[in-house]
C-alpha positions as CSV (number, residue, x, y, z in Angstrom):
1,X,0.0,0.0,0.0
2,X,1.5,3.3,-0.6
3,X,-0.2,5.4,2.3
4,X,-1.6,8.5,1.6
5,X,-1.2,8.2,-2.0
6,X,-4.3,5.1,-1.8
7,X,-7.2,6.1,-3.2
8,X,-9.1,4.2,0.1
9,X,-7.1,6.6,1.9
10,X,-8.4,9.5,-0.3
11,X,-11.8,8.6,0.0
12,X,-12.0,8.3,3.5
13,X,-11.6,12.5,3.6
14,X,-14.5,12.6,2.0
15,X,-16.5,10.0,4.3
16,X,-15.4,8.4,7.2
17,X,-17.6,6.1,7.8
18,X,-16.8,2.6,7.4
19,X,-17.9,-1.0,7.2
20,X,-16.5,-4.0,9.0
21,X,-17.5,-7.4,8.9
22,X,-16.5,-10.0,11.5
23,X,-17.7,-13.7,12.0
24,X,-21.3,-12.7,10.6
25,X,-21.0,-9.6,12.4
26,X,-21.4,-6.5,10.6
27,X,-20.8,-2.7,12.5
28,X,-20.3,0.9,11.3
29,X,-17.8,3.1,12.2
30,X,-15.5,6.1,12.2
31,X,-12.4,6.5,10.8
32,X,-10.0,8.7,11.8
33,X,-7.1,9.7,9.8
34,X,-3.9,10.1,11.7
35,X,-1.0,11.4,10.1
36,X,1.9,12.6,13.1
37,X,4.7,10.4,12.9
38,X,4.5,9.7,16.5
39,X,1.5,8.1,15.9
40,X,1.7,6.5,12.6
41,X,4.8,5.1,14.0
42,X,2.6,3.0,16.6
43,X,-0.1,1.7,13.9
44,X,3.0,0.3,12.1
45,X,5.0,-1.1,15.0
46,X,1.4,-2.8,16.4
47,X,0.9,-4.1,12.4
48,X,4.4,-5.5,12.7
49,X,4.1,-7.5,15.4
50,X,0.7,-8.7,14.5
51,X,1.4,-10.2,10.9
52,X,5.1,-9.9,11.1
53,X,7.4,-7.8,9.6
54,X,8.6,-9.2,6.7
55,X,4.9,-9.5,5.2
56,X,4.2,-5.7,6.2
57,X,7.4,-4.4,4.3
58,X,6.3,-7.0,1.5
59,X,2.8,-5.3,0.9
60,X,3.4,-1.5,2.9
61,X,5.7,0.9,1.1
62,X,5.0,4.2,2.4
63,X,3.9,4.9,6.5
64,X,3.1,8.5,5.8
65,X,-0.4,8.0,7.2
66,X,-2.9,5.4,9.4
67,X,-6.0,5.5,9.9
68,X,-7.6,4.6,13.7
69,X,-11.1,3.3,14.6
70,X,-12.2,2.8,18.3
71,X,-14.5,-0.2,18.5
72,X,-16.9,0.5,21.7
């Protein structure tokens, strides 16, 4: 993925909302784009650890931007 150059990314200015689907459970919610390194910098670190980080640096090229949605 190349960040903030995706057009999901791109899209998401112009609505926030999104979908997700989970073992036949479906929920809306809002996205937040984050874009301070600081913080970005987390998003990646917590995707590296969850899926490894040879397979994040295989399909994420650019950590410019993340996006955060709290699940209440």
């Amino acid at each position: 993925m190349q960040g903030s150059d995706t057009q999901w990314y791109k899209n998401l200015h112009q609505n926030p909302s999104i979908r997700i689907d989970a073992r036949d459970v479906e929920a809306e919610f809002r996205a937040v784009p984050v874009t301070g390194a600081k913080a970005v910098k987390s998003v990646v670190e917590e995707f590296r650890e969850k899926y490894g980080a040879k397979d994040v640096k295989k399909y994420y090229s650019k950590f410019d931007v993340a996006v955060v949605v709290q699940l209440t």
